[in-house]
N, CA, C, O and CB atoms as a CASP TS submission, in Angstrom:
PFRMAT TS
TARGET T0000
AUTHOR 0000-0000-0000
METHOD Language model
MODEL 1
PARENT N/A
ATOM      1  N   UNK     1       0.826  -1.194   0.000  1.00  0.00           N
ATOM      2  CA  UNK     1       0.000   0.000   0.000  1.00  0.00           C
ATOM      3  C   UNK     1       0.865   1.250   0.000  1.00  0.00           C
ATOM      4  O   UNK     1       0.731   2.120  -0.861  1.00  0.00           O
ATOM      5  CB  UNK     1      -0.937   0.002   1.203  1.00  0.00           C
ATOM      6  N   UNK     2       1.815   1.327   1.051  1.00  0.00           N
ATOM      7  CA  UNK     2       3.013   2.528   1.154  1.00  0.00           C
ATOM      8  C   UNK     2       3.475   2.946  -0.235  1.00  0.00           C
ATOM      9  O   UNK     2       3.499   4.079  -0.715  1.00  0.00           O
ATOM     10  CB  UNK     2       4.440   1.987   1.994  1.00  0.00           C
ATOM     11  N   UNK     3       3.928   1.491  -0.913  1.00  0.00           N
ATOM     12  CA  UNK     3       4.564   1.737  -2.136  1.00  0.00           C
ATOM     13  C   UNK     3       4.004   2.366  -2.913  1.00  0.00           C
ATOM     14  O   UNK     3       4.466   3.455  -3.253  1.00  0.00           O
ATOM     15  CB  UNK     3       4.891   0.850  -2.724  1.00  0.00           C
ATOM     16  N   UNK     4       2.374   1.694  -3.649  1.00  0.00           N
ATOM     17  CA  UNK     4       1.308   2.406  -4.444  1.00  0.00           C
ATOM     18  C   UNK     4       1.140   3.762  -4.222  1.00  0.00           C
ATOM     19  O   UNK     4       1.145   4.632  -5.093  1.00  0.00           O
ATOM     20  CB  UNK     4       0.073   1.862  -4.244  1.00  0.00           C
ATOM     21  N   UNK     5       0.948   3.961  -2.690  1.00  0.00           N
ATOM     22  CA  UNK     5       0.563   5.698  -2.419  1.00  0.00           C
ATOM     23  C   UNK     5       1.816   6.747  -2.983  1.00  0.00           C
ATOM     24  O   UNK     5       1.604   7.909  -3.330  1.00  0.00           O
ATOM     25  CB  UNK     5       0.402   6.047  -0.455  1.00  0.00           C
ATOM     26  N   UNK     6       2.994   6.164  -2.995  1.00  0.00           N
ATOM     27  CA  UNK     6       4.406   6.698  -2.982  1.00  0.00           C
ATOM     28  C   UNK     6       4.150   7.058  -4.151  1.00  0.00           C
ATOM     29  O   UNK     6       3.785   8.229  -4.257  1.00  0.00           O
ATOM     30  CB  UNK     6       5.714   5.846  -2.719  1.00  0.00           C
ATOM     31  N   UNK     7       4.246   6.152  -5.546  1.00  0.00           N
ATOM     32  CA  UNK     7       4.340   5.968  -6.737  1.00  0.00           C
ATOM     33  C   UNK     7       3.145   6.964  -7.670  1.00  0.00           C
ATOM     34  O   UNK     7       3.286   7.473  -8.782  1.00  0.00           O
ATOM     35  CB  UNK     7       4.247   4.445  -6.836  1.00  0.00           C
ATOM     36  N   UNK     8       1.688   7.005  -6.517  1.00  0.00           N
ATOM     37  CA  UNK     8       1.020   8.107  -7.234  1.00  0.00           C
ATOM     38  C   UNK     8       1.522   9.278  -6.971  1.00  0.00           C
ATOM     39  O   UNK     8       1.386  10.091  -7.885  1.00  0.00           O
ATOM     40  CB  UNK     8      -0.288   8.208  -7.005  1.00  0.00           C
ATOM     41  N   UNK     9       1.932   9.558  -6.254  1.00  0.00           N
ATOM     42  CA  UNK     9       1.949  10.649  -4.937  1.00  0.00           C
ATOM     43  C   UNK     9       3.415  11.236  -6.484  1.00  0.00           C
ATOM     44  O   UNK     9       3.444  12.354  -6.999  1.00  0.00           O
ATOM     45  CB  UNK     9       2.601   9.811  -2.426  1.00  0.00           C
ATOM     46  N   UNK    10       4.155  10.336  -6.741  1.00  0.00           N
ATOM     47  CA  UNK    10       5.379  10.769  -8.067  1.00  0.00           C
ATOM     48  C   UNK    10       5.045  11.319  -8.850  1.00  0.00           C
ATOM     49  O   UNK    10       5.618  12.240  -9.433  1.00  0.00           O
ATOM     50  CB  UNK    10       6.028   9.900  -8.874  1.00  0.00           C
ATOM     51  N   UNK    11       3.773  10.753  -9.082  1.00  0.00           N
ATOM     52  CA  UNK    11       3.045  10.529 -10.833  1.00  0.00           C
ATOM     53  C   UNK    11       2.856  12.174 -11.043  1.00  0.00           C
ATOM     54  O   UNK    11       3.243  12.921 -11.942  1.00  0.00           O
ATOM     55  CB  UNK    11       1.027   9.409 -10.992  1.00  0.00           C
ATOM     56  N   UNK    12       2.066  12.424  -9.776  1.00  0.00           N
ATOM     57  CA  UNK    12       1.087  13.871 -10.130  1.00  0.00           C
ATOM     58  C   UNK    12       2.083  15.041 -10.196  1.00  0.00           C
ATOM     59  O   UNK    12       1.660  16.174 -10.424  1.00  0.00           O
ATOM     60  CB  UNK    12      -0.194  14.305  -8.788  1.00  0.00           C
ATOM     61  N   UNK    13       3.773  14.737  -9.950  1.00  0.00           N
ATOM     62  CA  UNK    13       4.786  16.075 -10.266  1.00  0.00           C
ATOM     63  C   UNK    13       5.189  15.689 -11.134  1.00  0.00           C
ATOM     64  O   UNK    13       5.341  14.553 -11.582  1.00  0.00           O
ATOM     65  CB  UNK    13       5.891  16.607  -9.434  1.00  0.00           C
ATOM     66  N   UNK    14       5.616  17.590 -11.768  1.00  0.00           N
ATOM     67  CA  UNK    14       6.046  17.942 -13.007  1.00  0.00           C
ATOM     68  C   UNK    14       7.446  17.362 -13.070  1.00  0.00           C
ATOM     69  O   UNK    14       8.048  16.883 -12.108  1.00  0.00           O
ATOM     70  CB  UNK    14       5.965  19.451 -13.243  1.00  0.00           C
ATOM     71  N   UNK    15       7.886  17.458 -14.291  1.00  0.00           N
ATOM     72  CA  UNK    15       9.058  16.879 -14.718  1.00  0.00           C
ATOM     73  C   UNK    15      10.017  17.727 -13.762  1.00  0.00           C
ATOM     74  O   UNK    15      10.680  17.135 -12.911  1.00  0.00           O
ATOM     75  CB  UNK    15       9.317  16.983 -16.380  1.00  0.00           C
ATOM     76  N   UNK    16      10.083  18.997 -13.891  1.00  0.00           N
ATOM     77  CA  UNK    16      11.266  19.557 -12.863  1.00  0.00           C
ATOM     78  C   UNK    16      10.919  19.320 -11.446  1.00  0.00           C
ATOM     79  O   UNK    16      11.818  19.497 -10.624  1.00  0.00           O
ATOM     80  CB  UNK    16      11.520  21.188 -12.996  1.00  0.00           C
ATOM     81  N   UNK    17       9.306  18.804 -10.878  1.00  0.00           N
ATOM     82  CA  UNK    17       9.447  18.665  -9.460  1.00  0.00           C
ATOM     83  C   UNK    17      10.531  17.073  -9.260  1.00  0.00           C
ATOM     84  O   UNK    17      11.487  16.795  -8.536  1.00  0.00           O
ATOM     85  CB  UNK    17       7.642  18.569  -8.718  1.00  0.00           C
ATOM     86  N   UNK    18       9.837  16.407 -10.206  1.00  0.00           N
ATOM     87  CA  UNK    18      11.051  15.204 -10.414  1.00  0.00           C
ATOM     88  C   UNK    18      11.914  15.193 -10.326  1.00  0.00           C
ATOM     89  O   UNK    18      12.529  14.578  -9.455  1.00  0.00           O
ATOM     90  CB  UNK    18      11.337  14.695 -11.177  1.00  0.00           C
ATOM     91  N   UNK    19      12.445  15.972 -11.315  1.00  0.00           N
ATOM     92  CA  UNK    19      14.095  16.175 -10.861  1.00  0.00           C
ATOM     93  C   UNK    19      14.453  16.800  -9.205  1.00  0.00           C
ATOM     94  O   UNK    19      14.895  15.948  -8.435  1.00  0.00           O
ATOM     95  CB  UNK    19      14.809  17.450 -12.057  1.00  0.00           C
ATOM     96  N   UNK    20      14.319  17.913  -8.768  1.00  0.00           N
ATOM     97  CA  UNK    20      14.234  18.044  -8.051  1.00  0.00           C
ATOM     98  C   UNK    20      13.960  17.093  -6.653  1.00  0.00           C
ATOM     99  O   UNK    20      14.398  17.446  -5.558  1.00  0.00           O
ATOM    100  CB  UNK    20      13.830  18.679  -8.468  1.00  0.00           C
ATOM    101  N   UNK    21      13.353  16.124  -6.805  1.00  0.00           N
ATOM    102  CA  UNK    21      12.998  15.270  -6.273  1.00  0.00           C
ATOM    103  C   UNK    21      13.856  14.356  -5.938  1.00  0.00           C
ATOM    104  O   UNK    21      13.952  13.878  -4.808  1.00  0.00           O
ATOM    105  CB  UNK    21      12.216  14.945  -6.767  1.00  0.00           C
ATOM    106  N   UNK    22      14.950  13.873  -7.505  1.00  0.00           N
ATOM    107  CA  UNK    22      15.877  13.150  -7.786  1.00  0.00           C
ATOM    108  C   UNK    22      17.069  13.103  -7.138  1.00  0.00           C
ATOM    109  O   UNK    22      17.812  12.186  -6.788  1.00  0.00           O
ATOM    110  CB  UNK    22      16.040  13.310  -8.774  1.00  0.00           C
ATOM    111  N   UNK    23      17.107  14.979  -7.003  1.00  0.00           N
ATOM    112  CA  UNK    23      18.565  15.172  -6.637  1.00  0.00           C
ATOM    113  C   UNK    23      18.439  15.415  -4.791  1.00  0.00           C
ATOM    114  O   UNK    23      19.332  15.619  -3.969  1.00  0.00           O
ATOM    115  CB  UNK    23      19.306  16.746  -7.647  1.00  0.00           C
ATOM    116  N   UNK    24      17.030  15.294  -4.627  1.00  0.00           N
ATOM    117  CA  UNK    24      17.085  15.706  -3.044  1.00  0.00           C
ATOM    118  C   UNK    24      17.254  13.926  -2.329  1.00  0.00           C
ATOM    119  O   UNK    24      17.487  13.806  -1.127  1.00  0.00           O
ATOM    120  CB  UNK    24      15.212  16.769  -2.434  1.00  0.00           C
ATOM    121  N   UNK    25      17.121  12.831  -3.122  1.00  0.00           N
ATOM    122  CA  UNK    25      17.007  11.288  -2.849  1.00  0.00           C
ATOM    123  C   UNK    25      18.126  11.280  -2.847  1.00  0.00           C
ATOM    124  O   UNK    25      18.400  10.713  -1.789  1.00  0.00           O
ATOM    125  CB  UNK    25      16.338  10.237  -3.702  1.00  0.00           C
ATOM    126  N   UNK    26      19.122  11.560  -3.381  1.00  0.00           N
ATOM    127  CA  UNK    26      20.398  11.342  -4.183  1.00  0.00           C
ATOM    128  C   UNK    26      21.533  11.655  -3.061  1.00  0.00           C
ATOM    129  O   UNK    26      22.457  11.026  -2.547  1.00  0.00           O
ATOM    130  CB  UNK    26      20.505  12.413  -5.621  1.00  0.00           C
ATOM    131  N   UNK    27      20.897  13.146  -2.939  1.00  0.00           N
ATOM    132  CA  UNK    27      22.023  13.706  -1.185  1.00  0.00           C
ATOM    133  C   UNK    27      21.758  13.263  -0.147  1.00  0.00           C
ATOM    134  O   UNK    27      22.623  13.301   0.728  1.00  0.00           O
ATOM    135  CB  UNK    27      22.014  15.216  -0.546  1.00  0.00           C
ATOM    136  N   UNK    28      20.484  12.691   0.128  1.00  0.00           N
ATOM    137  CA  UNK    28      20.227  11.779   1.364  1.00  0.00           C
ATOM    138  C   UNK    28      20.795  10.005   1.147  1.00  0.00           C
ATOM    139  O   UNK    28      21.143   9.188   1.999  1.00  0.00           O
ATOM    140  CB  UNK    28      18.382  11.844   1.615  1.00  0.00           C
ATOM    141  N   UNK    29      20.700   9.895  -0.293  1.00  0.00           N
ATOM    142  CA  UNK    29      20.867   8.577  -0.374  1.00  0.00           C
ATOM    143  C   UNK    29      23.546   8.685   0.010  1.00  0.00           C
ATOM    144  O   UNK    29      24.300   7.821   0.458  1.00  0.00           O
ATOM    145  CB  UNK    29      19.803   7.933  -2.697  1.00  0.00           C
ATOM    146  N   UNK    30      23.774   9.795  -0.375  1.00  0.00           N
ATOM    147  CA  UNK    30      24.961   9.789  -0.477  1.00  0.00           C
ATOM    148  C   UNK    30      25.294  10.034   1.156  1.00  0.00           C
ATOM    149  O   UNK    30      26.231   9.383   1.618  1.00  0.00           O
ATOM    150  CB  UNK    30      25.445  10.801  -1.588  1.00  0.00           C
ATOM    151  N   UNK    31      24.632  10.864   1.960  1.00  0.00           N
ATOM    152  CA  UNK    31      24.822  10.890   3.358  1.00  0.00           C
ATOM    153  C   UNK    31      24.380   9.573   4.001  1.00  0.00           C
ATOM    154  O   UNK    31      25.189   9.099   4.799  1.00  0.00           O
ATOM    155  CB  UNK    31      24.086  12.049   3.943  1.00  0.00           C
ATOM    156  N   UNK    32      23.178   8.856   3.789  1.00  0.00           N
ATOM    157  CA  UNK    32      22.728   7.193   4.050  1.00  0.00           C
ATOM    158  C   UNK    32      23.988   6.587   3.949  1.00  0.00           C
ATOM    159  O   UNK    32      24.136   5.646   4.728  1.00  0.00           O
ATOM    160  CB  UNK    32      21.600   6.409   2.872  1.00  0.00           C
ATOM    161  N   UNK    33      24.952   6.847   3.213  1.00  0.00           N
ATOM    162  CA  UNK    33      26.112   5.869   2.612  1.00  0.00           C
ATOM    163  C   UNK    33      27.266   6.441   3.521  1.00  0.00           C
ATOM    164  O   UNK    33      28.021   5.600   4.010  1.00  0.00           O
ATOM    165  CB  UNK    33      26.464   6.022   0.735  1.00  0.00           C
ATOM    166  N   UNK    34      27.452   7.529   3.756  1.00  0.00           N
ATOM    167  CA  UNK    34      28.210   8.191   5.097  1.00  0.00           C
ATOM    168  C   UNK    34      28.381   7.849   5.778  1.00  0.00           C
ATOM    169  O   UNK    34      29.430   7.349   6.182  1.00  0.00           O
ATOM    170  CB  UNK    34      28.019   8.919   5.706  1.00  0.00           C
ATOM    171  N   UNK    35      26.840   8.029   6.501  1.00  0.00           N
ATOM    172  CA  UNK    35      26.654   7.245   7.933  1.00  0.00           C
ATOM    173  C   UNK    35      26.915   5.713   8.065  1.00  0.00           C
ATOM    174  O   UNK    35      27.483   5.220   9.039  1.00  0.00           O
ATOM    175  CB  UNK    35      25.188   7.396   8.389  1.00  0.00           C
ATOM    176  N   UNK    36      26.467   5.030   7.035  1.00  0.00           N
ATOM    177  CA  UNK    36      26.875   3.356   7.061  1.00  0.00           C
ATOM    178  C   UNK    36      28.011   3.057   7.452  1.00  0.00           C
ATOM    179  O   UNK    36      28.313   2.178   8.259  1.00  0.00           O
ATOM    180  CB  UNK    36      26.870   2.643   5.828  1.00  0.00           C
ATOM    181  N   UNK    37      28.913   4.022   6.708  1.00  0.00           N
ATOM    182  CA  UNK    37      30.321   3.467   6.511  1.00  0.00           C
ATOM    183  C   UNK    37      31.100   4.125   7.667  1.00  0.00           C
ATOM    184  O   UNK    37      32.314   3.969   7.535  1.00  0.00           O
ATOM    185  CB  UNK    37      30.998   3.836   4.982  1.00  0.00           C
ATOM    186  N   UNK    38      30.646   4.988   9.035  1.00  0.00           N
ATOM    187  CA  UNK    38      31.208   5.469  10.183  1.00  0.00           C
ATOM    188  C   UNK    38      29.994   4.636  10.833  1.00  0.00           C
ATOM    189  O   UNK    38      29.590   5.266  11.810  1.00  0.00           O
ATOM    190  CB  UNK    38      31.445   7.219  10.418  1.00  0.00           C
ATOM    191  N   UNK    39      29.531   3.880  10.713  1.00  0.00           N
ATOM    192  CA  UNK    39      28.872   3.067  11.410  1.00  0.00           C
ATOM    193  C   UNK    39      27.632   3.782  12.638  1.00  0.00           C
ATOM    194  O   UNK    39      27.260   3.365  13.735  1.00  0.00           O
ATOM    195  CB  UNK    39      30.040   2.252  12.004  1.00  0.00           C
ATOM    196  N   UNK    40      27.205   5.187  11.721  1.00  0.00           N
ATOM    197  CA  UNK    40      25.983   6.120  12.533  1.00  0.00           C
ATOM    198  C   UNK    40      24.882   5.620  11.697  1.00  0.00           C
ATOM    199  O   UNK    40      23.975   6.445  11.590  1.00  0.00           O
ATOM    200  CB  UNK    40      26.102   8.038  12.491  1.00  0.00           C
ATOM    201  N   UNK    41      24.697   4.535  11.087  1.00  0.00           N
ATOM    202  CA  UNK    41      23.139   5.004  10.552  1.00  0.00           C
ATOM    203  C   UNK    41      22.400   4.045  11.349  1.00  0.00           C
ATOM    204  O   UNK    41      22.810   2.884  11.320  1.00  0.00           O
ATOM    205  CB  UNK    41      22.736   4.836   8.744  1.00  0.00           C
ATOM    206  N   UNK    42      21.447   4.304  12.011  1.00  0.00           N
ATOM    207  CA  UNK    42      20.188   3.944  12.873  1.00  0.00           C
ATOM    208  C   UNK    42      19.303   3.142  12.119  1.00  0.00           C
ATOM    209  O   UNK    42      19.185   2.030  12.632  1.00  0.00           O
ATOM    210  CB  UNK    42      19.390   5.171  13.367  1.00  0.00           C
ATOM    211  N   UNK    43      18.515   3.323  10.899  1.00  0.00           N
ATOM    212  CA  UNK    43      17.614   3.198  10.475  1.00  0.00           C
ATOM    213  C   UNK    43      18.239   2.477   8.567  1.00  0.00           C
ATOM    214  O   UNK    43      18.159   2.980   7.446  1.00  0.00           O
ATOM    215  CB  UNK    43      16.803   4.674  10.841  1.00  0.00           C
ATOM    216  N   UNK    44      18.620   1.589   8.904  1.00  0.00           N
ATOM    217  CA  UNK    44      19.240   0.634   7.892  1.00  0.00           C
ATOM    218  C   UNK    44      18.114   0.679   6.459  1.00  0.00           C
ATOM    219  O   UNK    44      18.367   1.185   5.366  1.00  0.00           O
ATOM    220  CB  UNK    44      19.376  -1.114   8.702  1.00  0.00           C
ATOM    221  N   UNK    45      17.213   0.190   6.756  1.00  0.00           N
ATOM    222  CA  UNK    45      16.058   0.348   5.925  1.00  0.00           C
ATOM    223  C   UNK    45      15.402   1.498   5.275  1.00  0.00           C
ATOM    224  O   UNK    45      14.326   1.448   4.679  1.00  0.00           O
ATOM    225  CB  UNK    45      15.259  -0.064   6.519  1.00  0.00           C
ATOM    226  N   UNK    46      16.084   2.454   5.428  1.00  0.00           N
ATOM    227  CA  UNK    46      15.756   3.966   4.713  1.00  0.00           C
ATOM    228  C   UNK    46      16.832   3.944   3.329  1.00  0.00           C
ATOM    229  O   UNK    46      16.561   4.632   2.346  1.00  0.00           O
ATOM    230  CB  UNK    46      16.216   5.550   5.998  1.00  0.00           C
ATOM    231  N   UNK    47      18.038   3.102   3.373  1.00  0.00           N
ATOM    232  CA  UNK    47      19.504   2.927   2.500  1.00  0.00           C
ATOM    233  C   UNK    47      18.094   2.512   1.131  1.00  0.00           C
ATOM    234  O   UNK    47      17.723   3.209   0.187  1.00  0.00           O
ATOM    235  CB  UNK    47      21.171   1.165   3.243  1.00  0.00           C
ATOM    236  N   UNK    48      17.667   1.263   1.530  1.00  0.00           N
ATOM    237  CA  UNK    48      16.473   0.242   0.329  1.00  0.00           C
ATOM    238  C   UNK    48      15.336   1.217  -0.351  1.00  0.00           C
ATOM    239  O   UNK    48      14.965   1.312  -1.521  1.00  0.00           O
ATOM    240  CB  UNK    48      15.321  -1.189   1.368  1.00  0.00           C
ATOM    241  N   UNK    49      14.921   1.924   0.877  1.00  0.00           N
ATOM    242  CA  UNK    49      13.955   2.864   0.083  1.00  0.00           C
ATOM    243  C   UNK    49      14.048   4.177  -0.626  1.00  0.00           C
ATOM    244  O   UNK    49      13.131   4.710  -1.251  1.00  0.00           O
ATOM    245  CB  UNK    49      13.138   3.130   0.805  1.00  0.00           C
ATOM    246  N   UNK    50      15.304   4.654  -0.453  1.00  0.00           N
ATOM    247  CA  UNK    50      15.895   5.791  -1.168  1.00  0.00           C
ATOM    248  C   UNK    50      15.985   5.696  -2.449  1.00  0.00           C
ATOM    249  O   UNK    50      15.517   6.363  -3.372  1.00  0.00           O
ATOM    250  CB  UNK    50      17.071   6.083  -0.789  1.00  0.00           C
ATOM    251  N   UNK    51      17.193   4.024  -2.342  1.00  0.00           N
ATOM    252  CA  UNK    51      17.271   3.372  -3.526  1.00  0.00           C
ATOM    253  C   UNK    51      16.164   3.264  -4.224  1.00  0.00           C
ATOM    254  O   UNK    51      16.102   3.963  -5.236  1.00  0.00           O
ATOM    255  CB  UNK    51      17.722   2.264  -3.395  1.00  0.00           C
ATOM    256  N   UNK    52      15.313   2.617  -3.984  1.00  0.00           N
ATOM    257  CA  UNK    52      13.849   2.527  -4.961  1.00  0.00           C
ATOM    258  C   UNK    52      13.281   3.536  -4.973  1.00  0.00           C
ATOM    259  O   UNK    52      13.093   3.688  -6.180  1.00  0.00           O
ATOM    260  CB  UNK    52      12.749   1.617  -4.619  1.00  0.00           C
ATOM    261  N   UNK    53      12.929   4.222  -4.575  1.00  0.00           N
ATOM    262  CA  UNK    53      12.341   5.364  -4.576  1.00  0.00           C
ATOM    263  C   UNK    53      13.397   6.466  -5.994  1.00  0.00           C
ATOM    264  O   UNK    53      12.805   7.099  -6.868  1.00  0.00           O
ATOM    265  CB  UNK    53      12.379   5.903  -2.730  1.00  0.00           C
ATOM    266  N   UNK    54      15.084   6.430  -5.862  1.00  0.00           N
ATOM    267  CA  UNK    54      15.198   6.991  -6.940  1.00  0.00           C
ATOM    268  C   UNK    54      14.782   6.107  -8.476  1.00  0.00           C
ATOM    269  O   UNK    54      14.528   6.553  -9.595  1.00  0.00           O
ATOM    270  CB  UNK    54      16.545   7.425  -6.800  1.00  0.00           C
ATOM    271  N   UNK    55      14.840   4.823  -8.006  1.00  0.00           N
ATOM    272  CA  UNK    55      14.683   3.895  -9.254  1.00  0.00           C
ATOM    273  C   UNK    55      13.237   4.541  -9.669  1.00  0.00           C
ATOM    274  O   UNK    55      13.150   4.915 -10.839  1.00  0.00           O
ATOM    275  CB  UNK    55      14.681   2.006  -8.896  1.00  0.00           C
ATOM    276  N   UNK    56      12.238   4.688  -8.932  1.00  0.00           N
ATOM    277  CA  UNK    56      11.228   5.002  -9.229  1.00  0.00           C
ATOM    278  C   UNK    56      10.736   6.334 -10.046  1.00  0.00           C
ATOM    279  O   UNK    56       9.842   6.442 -10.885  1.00  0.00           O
ATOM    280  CB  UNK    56      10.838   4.857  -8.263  1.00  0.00           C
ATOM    281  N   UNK    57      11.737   7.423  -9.444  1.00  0.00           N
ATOM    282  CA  UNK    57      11.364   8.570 -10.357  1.00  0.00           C
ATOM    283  C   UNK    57      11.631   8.198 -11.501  1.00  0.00           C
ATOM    284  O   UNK    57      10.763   8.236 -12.373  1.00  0.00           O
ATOM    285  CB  UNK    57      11.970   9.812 -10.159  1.00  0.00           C
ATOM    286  N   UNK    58      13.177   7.656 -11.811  1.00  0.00           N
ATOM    287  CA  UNK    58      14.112   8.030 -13.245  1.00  0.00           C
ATOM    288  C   UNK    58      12.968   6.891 -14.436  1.00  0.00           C
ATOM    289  O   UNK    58      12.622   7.173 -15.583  1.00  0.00           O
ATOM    290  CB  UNK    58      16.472   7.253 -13.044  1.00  0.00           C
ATOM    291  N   UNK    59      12.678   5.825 -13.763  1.00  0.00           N
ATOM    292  CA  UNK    59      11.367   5.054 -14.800  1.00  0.00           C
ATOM    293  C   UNK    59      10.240   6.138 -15.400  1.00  0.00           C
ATOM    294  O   UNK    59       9.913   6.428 -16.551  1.00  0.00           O
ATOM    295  CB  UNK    59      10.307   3.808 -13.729  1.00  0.00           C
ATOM    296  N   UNK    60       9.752   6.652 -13.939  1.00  0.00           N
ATOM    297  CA  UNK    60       9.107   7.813 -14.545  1.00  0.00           C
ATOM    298  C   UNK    60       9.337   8.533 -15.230  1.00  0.00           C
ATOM    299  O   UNK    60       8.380   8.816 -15.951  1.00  0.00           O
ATOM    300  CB  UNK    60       8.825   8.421 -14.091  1.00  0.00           C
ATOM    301  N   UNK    61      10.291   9.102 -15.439  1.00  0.00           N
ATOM    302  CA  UNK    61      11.065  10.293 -16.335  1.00  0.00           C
ATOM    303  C   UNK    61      11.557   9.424 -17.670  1.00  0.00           C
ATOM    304  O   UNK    61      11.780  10.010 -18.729  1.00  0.00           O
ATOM    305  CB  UNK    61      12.620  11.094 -15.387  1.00  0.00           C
ATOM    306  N   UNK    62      11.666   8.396 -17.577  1.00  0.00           N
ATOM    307  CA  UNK    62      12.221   7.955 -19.256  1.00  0.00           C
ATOM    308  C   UNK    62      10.788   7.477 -19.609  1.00  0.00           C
ATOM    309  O   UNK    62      10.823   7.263 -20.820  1.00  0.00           O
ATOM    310  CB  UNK    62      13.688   6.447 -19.497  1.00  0.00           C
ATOM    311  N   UNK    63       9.774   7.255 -19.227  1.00  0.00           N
ATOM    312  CA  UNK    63       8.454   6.717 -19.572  1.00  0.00           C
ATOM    313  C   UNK    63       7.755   8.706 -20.141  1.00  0.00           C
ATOM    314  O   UNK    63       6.954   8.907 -21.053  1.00  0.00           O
ATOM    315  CB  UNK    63       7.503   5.633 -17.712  1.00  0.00           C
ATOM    316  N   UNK    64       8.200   9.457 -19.528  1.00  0.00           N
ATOM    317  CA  UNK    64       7.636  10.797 -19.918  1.00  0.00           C
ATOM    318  C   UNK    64       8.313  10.949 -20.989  1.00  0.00           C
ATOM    319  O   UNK    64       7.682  11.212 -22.013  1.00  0.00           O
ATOM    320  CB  UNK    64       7.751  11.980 -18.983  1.00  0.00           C
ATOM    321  N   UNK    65       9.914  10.815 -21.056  1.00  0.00           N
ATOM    322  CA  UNK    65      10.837  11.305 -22.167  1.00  0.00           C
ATOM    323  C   UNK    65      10.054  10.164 -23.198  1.00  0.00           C
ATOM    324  O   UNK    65       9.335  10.761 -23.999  1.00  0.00           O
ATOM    325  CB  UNK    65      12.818  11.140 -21.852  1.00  0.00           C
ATOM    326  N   UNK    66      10.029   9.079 -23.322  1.00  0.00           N
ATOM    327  CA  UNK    66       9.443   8.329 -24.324  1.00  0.00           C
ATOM    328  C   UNK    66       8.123   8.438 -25.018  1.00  0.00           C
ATOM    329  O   UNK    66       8.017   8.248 -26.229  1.00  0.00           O
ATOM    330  CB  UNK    66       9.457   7.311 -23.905  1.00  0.00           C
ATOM    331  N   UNK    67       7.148   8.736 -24.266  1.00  0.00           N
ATOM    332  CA  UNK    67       5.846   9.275 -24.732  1.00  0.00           C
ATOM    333  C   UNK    67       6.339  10.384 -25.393  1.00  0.00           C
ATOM    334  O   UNK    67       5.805  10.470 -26.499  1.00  0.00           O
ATOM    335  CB  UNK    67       4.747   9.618 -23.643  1.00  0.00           C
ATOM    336  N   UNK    68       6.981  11.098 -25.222  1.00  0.00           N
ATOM    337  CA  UNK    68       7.668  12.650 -25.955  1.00  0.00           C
ATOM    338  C   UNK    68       8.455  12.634 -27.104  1.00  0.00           C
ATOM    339  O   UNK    68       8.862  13.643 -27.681  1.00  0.00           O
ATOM    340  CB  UNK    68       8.678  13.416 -25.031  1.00  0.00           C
ATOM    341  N   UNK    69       8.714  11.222 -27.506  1.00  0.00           N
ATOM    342  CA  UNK    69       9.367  11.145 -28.434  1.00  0.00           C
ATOM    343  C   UNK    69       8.886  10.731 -29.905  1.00  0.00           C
ATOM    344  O   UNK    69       9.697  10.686 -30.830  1.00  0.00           O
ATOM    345  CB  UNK    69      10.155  10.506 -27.988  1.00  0.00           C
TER
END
């Protein structure tokens, strides 16, 4: 259910909220990787959903770029 709500919740922003979106996953996902590796990250399971969650926009965004083409 989390996932589905996530995935609409993508759908309904514009291509630049996307991006935007992309690059704000991206600096949390590179600090997630920080903390791992000094052995501060608490919440292990946020590393998996960052990850998917960027997998999720960039599908979106080549599924927009493709309809556009």
């Amino acid at each position: 259910m989390k996932t589905t709500q996530r995935l609409a919740d993508l759908k309904r922003l514009s291509t630049d909220q996307l991006h935007d979106e992309l690059l704000k996953l991206k600096k949390e996902q590179f600090n997630l990787r920080f903390q791992r590796a000094t052995g501060q990250l608490e919440n292990t399971n946020r590393v998996r959903e960052v990850r998917r969650d960027i997998a999720r926009i960039r599908t979106l965004q080549r599924t927009a770029a493709a309809s556009q083409a």
